[in-house]
N, C-alpha and C positions, 0 to 999 in steps of 0.2 A: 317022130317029130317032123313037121314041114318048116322049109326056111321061106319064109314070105320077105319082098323087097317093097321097098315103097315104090309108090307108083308116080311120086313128086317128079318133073321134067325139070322145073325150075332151079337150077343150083343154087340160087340165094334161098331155097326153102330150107326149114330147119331140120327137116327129115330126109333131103334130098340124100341118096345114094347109103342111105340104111336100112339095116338087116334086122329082122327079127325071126325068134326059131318058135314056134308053139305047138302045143302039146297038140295034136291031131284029133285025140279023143274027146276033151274040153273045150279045146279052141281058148286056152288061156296060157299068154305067152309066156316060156321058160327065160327066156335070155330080158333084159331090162325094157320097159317099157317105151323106154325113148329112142332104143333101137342104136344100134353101135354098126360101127365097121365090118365089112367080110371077112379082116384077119381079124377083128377080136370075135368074131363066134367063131373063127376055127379052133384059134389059141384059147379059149374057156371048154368049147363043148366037143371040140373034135379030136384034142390031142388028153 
């Protein structure tokens, strides 16, 4: 899996400062598509 971050600067953006994890092979993301927080992909995918 690669953890891709948005690239948003703006904090008022709606994806500013989220995370997504996608499958490397596919390039179709595991974690939700709206992209969550660094501790919720640790807490779902890493523990």
């Amino acid at each position: 899996m690669k953890l891709t971050r948005s690239r948003r600067r703006d904090p008022k953006a709606i994806d500013y400062g989220l995370y997504w994890l996608t499958d490397m092979r596919t390039g179709k993301p595991v974690s939700p598509e709206a992209g969550v927080g660094i501790d919720e992909i640790e807490r779902r995918f890493l523990t």
